[in-house]
VEXDREN-2710 file (C-alpha; in Angstrom, 1 decimal):
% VEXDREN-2710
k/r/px/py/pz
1/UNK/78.4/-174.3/-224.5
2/UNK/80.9/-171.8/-222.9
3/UNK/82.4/-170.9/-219.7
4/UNK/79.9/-168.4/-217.8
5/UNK/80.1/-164.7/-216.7
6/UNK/82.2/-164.2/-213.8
7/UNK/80.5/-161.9/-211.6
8/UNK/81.6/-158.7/-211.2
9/UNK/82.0/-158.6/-207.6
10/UNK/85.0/-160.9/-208.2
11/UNK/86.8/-158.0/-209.8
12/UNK/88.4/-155.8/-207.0
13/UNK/89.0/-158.8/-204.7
14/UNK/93.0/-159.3/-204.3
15/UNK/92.3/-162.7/-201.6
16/UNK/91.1/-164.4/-205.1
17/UNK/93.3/-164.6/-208.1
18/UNK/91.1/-164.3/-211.4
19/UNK/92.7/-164.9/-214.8
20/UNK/91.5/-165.8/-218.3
21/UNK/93.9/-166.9/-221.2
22/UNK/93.1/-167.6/-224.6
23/UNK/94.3/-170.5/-227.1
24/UNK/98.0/-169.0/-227.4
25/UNK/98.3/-168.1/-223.1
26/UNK/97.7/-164.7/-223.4
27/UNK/96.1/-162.5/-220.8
28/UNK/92.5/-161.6/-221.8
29/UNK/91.6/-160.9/-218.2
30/UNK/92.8/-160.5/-214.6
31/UNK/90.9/-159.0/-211.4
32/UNK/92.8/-157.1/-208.8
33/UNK/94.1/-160.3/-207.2
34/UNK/96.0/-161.0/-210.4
35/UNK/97.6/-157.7/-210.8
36/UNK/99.2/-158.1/-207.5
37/UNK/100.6/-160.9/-208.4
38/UNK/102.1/-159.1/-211.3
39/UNK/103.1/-155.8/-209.4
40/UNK/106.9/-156.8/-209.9
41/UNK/107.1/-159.7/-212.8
42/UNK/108.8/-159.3/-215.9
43/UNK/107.4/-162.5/-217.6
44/UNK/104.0/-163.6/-219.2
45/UNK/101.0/-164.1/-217.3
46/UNK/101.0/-167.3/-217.6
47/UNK/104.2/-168.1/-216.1
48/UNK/102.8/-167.4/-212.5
49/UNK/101.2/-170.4/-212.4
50/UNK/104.5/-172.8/-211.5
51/UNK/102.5/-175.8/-210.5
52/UNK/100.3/-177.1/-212.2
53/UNK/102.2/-174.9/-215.5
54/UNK/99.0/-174.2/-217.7
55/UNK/100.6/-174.9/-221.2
56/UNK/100.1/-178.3/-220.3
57/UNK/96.5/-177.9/-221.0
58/UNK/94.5/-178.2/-224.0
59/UNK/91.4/-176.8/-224.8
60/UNK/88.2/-178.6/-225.4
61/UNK/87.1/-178.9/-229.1
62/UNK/83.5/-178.4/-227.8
63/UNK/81.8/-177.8/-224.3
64/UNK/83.4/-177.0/-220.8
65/UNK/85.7/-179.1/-219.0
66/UNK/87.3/-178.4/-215.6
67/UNK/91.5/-178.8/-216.3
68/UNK/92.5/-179.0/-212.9
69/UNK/91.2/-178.8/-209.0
70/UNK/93.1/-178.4/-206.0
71/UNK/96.7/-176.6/-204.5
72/UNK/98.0/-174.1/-207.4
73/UNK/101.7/-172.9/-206.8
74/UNK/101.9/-169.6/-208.1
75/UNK/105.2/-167.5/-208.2
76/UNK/104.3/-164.3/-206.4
77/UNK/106.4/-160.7/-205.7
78/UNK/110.3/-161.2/-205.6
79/UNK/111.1/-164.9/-204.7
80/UNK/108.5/-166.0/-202.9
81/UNK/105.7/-168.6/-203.7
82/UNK/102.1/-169.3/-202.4
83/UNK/99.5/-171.5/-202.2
84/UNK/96.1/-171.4/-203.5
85/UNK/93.6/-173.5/-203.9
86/UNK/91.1/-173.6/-206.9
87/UNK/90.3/-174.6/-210.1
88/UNK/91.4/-174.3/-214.0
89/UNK/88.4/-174.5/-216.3
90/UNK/88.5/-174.0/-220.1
91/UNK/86.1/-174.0/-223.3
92/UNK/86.7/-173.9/-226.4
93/UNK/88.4/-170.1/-226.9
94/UNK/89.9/-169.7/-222.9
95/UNK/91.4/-171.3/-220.2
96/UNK/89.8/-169.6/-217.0
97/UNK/92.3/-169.4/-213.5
98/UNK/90.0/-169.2/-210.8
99/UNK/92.1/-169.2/-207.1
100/UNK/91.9/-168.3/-203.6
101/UNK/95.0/-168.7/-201.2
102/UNK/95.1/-171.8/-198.9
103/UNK/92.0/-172.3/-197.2
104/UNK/93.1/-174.0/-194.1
105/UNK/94.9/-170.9/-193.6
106/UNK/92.1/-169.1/-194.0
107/UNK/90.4/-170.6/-191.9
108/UNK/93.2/-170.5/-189.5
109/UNK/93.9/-166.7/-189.6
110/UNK/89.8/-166.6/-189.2
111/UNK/89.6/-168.7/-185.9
112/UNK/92.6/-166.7/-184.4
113/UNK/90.8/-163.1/-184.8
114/UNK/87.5/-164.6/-183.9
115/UNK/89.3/-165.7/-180.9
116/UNK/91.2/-162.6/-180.8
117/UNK/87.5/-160.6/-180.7
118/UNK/85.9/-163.5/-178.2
119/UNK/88.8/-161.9/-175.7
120/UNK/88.7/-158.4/-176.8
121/UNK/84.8/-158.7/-175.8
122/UNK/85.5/-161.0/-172.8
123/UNK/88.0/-158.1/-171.5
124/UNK/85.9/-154.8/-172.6
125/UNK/82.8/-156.4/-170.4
126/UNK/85.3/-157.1/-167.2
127/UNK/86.9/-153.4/-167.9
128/UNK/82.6/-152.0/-167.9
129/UNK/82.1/-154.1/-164.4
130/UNK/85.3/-153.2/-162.9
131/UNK/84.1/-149.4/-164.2
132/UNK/80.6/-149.9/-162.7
133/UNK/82.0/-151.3/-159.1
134/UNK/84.5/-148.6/-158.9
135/UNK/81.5/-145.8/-159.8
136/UNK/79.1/-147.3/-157.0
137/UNK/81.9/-148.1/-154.7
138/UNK/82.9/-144.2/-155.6
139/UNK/79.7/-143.2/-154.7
140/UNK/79.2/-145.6/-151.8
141/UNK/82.6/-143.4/-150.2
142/UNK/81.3/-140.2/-151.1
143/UNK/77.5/-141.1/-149.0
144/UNK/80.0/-142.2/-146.2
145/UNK/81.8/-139.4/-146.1
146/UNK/78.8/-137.2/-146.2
147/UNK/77.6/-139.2/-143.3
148/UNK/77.7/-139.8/-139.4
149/UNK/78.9/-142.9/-138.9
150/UNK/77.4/-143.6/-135.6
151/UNK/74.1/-142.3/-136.4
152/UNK/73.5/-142.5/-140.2
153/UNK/72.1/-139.1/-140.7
154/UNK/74.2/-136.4/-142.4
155/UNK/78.1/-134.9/-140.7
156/UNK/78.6/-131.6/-140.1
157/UNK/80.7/-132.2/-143.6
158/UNK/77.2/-132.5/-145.2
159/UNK/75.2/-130.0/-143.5
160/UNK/78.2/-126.7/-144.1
161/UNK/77.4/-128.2/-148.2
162/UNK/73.7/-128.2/-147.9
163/UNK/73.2/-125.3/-145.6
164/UNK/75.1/-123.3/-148.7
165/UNK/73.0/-124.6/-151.5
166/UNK/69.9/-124.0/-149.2
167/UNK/70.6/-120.4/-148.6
168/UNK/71.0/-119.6/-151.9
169/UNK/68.2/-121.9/-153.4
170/UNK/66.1/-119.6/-151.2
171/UNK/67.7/-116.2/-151.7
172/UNK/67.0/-116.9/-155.1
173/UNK/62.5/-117.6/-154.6
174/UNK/62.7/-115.4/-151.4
175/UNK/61.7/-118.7/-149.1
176/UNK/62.2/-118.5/-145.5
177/UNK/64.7/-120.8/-143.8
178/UNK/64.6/-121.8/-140.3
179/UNK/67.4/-123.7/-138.1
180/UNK/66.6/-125.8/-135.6
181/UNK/69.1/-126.8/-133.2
182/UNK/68.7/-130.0/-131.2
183/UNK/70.9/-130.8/-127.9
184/UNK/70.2/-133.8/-125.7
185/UNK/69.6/-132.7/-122.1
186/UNK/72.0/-134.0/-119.2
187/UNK/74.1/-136.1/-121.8
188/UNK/77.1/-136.4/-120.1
189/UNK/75.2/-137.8/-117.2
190/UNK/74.4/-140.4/-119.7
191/UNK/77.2/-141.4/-120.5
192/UNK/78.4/-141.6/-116.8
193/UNK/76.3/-143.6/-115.3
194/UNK/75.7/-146.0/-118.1
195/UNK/78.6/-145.7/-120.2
196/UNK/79.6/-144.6/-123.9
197/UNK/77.5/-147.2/-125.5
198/UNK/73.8/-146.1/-123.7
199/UNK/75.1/-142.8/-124.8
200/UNK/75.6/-143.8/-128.3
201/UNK/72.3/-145.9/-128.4
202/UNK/70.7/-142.3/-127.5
203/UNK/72.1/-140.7/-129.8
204/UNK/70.8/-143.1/-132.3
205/UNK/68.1/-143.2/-131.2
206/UNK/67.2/-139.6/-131.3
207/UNK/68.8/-138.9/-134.9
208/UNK/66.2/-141.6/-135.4
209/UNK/63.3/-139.9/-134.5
210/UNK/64.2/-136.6/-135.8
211/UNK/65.2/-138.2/-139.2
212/UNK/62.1/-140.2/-139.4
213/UNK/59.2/-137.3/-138.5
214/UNK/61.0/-134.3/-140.2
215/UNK/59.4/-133.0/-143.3
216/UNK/60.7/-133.9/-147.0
217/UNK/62.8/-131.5/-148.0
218/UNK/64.1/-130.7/-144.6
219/UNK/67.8/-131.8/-143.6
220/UNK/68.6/-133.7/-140.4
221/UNK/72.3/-133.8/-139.7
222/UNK/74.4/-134.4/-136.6
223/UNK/76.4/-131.3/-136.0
224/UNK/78.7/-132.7/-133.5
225/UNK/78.6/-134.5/-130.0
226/UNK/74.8/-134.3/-129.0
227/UNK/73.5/-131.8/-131.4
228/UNK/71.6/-132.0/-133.8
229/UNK/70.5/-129.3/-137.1
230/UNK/67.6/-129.3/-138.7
231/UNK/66.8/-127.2/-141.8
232/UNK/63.8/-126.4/-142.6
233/UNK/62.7/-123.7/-145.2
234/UNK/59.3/-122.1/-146.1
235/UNK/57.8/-122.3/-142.5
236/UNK/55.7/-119.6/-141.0
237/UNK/56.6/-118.4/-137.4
238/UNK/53.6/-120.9/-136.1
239/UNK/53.8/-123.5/-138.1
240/UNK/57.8/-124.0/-137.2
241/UNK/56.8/-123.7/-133.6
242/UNK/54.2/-126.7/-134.0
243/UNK/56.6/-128.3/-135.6
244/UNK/59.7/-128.1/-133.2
245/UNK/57.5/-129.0/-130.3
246/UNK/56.2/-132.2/-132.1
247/UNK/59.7/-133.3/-132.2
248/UNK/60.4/-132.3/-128.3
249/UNK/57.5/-134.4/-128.1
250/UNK/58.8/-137.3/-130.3
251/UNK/62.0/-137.0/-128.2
252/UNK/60.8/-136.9/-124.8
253/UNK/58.7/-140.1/-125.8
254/UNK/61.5/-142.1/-126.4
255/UNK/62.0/-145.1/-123.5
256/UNK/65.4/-147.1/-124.1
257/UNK/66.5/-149.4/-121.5
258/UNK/68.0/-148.9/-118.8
259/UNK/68.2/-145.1/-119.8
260/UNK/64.2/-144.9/-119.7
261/UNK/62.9/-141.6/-120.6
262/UNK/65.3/-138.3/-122.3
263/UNK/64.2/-135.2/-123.4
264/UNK/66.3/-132.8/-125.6
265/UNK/66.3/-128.9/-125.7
266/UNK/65.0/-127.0/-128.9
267/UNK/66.9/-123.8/-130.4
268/UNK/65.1/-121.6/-133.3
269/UNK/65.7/-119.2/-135.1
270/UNK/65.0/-118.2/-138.8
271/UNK/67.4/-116.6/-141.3
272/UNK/68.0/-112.8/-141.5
273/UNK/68.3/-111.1/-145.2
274/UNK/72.0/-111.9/-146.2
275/UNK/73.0/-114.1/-143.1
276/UNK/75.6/-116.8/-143.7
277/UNK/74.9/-120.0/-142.4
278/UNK/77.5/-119.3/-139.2
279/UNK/75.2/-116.2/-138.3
280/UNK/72.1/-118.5/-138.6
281/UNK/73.5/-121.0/-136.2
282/UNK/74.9/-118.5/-133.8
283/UNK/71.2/-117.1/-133.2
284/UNK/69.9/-120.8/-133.2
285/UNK/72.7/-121.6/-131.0
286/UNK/71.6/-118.6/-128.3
287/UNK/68.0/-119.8/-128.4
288/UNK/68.9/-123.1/-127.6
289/UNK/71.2/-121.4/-124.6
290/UNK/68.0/-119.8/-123.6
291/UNK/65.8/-123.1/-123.6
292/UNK/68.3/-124.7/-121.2
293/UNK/68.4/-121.4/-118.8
294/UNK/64.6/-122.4/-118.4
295/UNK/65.1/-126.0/-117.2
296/UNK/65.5/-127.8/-120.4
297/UNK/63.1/-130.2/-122.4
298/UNK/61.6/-127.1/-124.6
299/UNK/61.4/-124.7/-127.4
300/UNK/63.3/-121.3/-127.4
301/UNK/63.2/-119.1/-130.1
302/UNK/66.4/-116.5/-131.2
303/UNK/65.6/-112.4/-130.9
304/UNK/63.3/-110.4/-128.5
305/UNK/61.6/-109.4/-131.2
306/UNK/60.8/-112.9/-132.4
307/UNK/61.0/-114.8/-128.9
308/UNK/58.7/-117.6/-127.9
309/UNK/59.2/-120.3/-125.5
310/UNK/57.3/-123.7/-124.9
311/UNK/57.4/-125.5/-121.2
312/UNK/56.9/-128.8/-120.6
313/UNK/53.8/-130.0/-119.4
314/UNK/54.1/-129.5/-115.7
END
């Protein structure tokens, strides 16, 4: 019986040292781990093996025998010396070298990068949540910014940005846009008799109402002390006049103690061929002039040639 194969596998490894001697100690075979070793050495093969020295063993008449199992002291590059640990095996033609270095350092060097990784993972995940809170609390500063504070619908920030994007969305499918322009009636009176926060409870409380019944797709933002701007595209002439006098309506409906009852003037008007968005408000802005002039708490539309009002009920 003879010493088996070795696999081939074991041939490029240099963490193993492979080596196979015959009767006299020479070299019949060494993987890549063994030619490392001998990179710099002027000596026989044999001679790297310091402790234990291998002409010490002899081999077996007959069969297999394992020489030696444990540390091997082997002299490597230059001056230096390591430690492996393995076996020396013979039969009766070779002595076979088979050696890996220290094992406890192995397992050592293995525990510290696993370690090392356990942390590299531990940080990566804290570096993707930080990332993740500062993307929503990003976000979270861009809605605020894009939003009235007081009342929670969109700033006058939001509407310049959406009015833009609107006007040329439509420009683009030839959709008619409409502004509506919202003012509370007698609102400083509000706000002198029952103080800032009645006023800003009305002001709430209208955004509310005009947030909550307009259309989707429309755009409810606060454009500044008690006004209001809705946009509203692809409305016909009747159907935004039903519409802006369901949300007179809606307004004049409201009761909020101690206030009681408010009502809100309505300013229409819809969007010329190639008006900006400051054109479009102006003409809402004069229909909503013109709703005042007629005692408030109605619908005015912009142009003589488009004008319409709506009175309240009497």
């Amino acid at each position: 019986m003879s010493l088996p194969p070795l696999p081939d596998a074991l041939e490029t490894l240099e963490s193993l040292v492979v080596a196979e001697f015959d009767a006299h100690m020479t070299l019949r075979h060494g993987n890549a781990g063994l030619r490392r070793l001998l990179s710099d050495q002027d000596t026989g093969a044999w001679q790297l093996f310091a402790e234990p020295t291998l002409d010490r063993f002899t081999l077996p008449a007959t069969g297999t025998c394992i020489c030696f199992e444990g540390l091997i002291t082997v002299n490597g590059p230059g001056d230096r010396m390591s430690s492996l640990r393995g076996r020396i095996e013979a039969d009766a033609h070779r002595l076979r070298v088979i050696a890996g270095y220290d094992l406890d350092d192995i397992l050592s060097a293995t525990d510290t990068l696993m370690e090392l990784n356990a942390a590299l993972v531990a940080t990566q995940r804290e570096l993707a949540r930080t990332n993740h809170k500062l993307t929503r609390s990003e976000a979270t500063v861009r809605r605020l910014s894009l939003t009235d504070p007081l009342t929670g619908v969109a700033n006058r920030r939001a509407l310049d940005t959406h009015t833009v994007e609107t006007l040329a969305r439509c420009d683009e499918t030839d959709t008619p846009v409409w502004l509506i322009l919202v003012d509370i009636d007698h609102f400083k009176q509000v706000n002198d008799r029952w103080g800032h926060d009645a006023g800003d409870m009305a002001l709430t409380a209208v955004a509310t109402a005009l947030h909550s019944h307009c259309r989707d797709g429309d755009f409810v933002a606060r454009f500044g002390g008690e006004e209001f701007v809705i946009l509203a595209p692809a409305l016909t002439h009747e159907a935004v006049a039903t519409y802006a006098e369901r949300l007179r309506k809606l307004v004049a409906a409201l009761d909020l103690p101690p206030l009681g009852r408010i009502t809100a003037s309505f300013g229409v008007a819809r969007r010329r061929p190639g008006d900006t968005g400051r054109a479009l408000f102006a003409r809402a802005d004069a229909a909503l002039y013109r709703a005042k002039a007629k005692g408030r708490n109605c619908v005015a539309f912009a142009d003589d040639t488009d004008l319409a009002t709506t009175a309240p009920p009497a």
